[in-house]
C-alpha positions in Angstrom: 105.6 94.1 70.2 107.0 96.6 72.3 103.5 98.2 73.6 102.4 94.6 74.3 105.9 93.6 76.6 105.0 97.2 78.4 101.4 96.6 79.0 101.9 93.0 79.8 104.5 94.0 82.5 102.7 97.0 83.7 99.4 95.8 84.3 101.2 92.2 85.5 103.4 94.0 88.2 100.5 96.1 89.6 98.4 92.9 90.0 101.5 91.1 91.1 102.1 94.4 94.0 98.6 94.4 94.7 97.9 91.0 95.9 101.4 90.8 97.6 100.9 93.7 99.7 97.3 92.8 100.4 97.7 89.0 101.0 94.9 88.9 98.7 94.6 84.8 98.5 91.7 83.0 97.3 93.0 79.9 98.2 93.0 80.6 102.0 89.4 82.5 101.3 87.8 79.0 100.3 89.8 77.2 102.3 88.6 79.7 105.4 84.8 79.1 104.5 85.0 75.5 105.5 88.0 75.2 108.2 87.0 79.0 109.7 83.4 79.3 108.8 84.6 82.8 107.7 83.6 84.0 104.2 85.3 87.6 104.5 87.5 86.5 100.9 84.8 84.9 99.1 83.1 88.3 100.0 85.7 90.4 98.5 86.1 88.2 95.6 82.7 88.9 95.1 83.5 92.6 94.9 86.4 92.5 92.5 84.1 90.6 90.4 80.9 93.3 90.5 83.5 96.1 90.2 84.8 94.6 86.6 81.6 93.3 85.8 80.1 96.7 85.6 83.1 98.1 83.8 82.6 95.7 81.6 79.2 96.6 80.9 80.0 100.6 80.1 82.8 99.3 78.1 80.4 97.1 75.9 77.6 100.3 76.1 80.2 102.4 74.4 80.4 100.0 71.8 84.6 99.2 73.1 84.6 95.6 73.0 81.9 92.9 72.4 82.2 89.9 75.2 82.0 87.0 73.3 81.2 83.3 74.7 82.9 79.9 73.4 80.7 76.4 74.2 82.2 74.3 77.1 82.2 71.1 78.1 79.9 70.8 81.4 81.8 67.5 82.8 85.3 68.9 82.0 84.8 72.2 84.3 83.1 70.5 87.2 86.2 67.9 87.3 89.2 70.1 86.3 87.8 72.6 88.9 87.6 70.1 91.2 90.9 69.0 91.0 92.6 72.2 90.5 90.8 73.0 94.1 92.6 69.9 95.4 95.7 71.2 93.7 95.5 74.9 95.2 95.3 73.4 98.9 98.5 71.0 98.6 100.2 73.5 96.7 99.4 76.5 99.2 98.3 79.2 96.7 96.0 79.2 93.6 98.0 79.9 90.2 98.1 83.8 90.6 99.0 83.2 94.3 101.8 80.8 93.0 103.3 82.9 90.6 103.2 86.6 93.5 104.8 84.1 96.4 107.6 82.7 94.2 108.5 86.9 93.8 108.5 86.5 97.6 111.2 83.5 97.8 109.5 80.3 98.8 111.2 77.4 97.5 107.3 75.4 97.5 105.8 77.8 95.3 108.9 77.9 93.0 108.2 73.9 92.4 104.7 74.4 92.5 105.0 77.2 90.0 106.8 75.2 87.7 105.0 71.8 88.1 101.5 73.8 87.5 103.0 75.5 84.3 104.9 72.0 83.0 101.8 70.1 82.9 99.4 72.5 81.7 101.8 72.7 78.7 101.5 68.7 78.9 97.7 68.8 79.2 96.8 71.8 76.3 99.6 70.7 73.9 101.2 67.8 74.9 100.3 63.7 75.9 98.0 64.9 77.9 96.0 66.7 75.0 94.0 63.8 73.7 92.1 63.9 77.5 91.6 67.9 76.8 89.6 67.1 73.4 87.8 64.1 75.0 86.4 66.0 77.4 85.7 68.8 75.4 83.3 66.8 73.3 81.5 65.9 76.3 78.4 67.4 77.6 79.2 70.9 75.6 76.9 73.8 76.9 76.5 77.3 76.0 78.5 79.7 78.2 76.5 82.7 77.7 73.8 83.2 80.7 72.0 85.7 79.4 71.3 82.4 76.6 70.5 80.1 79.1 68.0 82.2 80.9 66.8 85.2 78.4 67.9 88.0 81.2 70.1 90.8 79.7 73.1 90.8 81.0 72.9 94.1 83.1 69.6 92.3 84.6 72.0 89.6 86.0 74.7 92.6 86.9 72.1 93.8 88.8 71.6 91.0 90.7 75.1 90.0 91.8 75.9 93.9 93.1 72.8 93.7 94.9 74.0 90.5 96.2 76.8 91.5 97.0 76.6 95.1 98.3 74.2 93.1 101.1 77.1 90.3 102.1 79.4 93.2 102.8 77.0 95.4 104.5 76.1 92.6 106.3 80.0 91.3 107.1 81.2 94.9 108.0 78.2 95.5 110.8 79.5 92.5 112.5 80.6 93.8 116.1 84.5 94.0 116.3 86.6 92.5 118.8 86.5 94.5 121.9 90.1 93.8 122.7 92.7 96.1 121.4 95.4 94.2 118.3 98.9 95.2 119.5 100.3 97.4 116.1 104.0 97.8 115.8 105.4 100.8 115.1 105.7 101.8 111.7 109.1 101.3 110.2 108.7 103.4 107.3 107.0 107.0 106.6 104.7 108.6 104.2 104.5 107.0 100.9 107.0 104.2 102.0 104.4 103.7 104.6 101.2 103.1 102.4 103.3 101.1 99.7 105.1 98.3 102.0 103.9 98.8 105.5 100.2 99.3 105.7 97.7 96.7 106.4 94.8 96.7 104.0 91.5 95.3 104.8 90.1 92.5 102.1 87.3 94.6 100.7 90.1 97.2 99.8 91.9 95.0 98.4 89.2 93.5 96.1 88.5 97.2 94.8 91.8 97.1 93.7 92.2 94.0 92.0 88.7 94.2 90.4 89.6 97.7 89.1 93.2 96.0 88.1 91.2 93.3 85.9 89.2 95.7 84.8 92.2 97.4 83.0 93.6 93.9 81.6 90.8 94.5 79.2 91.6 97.2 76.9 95.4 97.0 77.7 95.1 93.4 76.4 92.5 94.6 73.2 95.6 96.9 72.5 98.1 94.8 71.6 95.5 92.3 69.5 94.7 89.9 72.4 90.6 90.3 73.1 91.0 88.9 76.7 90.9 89.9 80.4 93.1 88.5 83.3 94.5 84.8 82.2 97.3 82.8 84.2 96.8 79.2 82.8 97.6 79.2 79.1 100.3 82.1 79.5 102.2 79.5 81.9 101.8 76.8 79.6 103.0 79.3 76.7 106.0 80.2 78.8 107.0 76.3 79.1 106.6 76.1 75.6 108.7 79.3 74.8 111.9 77.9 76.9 111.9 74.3 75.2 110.9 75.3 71.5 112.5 79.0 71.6 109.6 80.3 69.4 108.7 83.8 69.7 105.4 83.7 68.7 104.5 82.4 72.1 105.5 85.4 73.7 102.2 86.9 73.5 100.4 89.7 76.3 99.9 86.7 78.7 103.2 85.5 79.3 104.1 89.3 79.6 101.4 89.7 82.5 102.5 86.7 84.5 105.9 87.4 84.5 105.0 90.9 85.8 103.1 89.6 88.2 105.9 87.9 89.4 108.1 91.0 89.2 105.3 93.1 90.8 105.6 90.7 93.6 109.2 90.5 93.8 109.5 94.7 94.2 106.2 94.5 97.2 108.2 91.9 98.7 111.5 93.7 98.4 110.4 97.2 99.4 108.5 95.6 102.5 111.3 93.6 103.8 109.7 90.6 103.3 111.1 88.8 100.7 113.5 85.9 102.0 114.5 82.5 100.2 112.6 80.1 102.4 113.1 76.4 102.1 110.5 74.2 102.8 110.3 70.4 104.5 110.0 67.6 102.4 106.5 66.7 103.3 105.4 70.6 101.8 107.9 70.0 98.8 105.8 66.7 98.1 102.6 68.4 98.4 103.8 71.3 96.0 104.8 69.2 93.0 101.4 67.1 93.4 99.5 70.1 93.9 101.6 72.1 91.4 100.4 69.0 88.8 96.6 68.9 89.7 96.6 72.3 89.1 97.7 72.3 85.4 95.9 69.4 84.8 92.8 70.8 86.5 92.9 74.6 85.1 93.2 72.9 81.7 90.5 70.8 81.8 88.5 73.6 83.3 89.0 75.9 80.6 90.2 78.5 83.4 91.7 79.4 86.7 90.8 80.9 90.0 91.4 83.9 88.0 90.4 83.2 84.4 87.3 81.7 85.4 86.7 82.6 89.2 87.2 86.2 88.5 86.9 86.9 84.6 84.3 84.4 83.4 82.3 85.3 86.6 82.3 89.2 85.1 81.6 87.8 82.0 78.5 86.3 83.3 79.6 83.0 82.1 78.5 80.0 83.1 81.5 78.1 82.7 82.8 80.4 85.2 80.1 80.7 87.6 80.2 76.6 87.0 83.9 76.3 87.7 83.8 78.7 90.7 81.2 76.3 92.6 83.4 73.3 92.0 86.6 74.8 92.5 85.7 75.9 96.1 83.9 72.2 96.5 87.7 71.1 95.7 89.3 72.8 98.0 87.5 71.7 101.0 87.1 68.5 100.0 91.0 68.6 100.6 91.0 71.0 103.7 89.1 67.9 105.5 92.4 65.8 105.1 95.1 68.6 105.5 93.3 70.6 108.4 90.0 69.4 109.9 90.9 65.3 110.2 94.1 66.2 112.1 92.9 68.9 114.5 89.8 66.2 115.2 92.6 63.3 115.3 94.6 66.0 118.0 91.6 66.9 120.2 90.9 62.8 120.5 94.3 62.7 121.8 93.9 65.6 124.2 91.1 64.3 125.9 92.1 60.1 126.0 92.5 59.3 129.5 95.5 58.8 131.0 95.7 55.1 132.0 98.0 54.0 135.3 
């Protein structure tokens, strides 16, 4: 028990660090695709994915683990994903993103965090279960691609580094800005410096997260759990755990989120930027309901922006690969009405003519 709270912790507080420090957010990376036509995050998300996919595949070489594949239901990934896109957008973070900005003391998340958590409890084990199993008995398809389409799995590794390895060739010989970006002057020196001050570009930060869920693997084998990076059913876990008190639910999961919380909280911290920030009422709305959709959503989808956008996706699963798609169809289908209808609604004002 004690080796699983330390591992848990450790490898949840360097993801937690990591993606504070780098502002690594998928939610603003499909969110920037639509409203931004930039795809510099899906990019890097891309890489953090090749980078554990390929670990993956020396660690199942060496005979270390076995990646094994569970059927899923089509129709319950395409609309959980869906909705937990909507979720992420009104809630302003995916569930990772949730849990690393409540460590930096924003009030939305904090509600957001707990709605997310409270109703995929309700959703996996609660009123909401009898949905879960309906859908689950729908449309049920095999996850593993290399089933679906007779390539061996390091044929379709090899496909998504090449793939990617041309998208960020391609992004980084883009010309850059020819006007200078005003830089402060560094508050803090040497390590201090690169820990809480220095800004990191995305494709550096994917290395590290890929290599970071790379290292869930065999921490989580470890203590039992056969597993990668999960968020979902470790929050749901938690909620049980505080109502029901029973230890049993305190498994390598909950251990991870809650160090990526306190990862978060110490990036925050030692870069000065944590601060309790209370949000308006319209942002508190929009983090309960998007706090809900995305329980309901990840549940339904099996997975996460994590556990599916980033594991499942090493994994070559389909489910993941699947829920990926749909997921970032959610969250412009909601960037529309939160940014694009309003900045088209505020240009038709700019330009009405004045009347006498």
């Amino acid at each position: 028990m004690l080796w699983t709270i330390i591992s848990g912790l450790l490898v949840g507080g360097m993801l937690g660090f990591a993606m504070q420090r780098t502002r690594f957010c998928l939610t603003g990376g499909f969110r920037d695709m639509y409203v931004q036509k930039s795809n510099k995050m899906f990019y890097a998300l891309l890489i953090a994915i090749t980078i554990q996919g390929i670990g993956l595949w020396v660690l199942s070489a060496i005979g270390y683990l076995h990646l094994s594949y569970d059927s899923f239901s089509v129709v319950g990934t395409m609309i959980g994903s869906f909705v937990f896109g909507i979720g992420i957008i009104l809630a302003g973070g995916c569930a990772t993103g949730t849990w690393y900005r409540a460590g930096e003391g924003l009030i939305g998340s904090w509600i957001a965090l707990f709605m997310y958590a409270f109703f995929a409890a309700m959703t996996k084990f609660g009123v909401f279960k009898p949905l879960l199993d309906k859908m689950n008995s729908m449309t049920v398809a095999e996850a593993d691609m290399t089933q679906l389409t007779g390539l061996p799995y390091w044929l379709l590794l090899l496909v998504l580094t090449l793939v990617t390895l041309f998208v960020v060739r391609k992004e980084l010989s883009k010309p850059k800005p020819k006007f200078a970006v005003p830089t402060l002057k560094p508050k803090f020196t040497g390590v201090r410096h690169m820990l809480f001050e220095k800004r990191y570009h995305p494709f550096m930060a994917a290395v590290v997260i890929g290599l970071i869920a790379l290292i869930a693997w065999p921490a989580s084998i470890s203590t039992g759990r056969e597993g990668g990076l999960g968020i979902t059913t470790p929050s749901a876990h938690l909620v049980q755990f505080l109502l029901t008190g029973d230890g049993k639910l305190l498994n390598w999961g909950v251990f991870l989120i809650l160090g990526i919380f306190s990862g978060a909280y110490i990036a925050a911290r030692g870069s000065r930027e944590f601060k309790w920030r209370l949000p308006d009422k319209i942002t508190i709305r929009n983090s309960a309901i998007g706090g809900a959709l995305m329980g309901v959503g990840a549940s339904l989808a099996g997975g996460c922006s994590i556990g599916n956008g980033l594991v499942a996706t090493a994994t070559m699963s389909a489910q993941g690969w699947l829920s990926l798609i749909f997921m970032i169809l959610g969250t412009w289908f909601m960037s529309y009405f939160v940014f694009i209808r309003p900045m088209r609604q505020a240009k038709k004002v700019a330009v009405k003519p004045q009347t006498a």
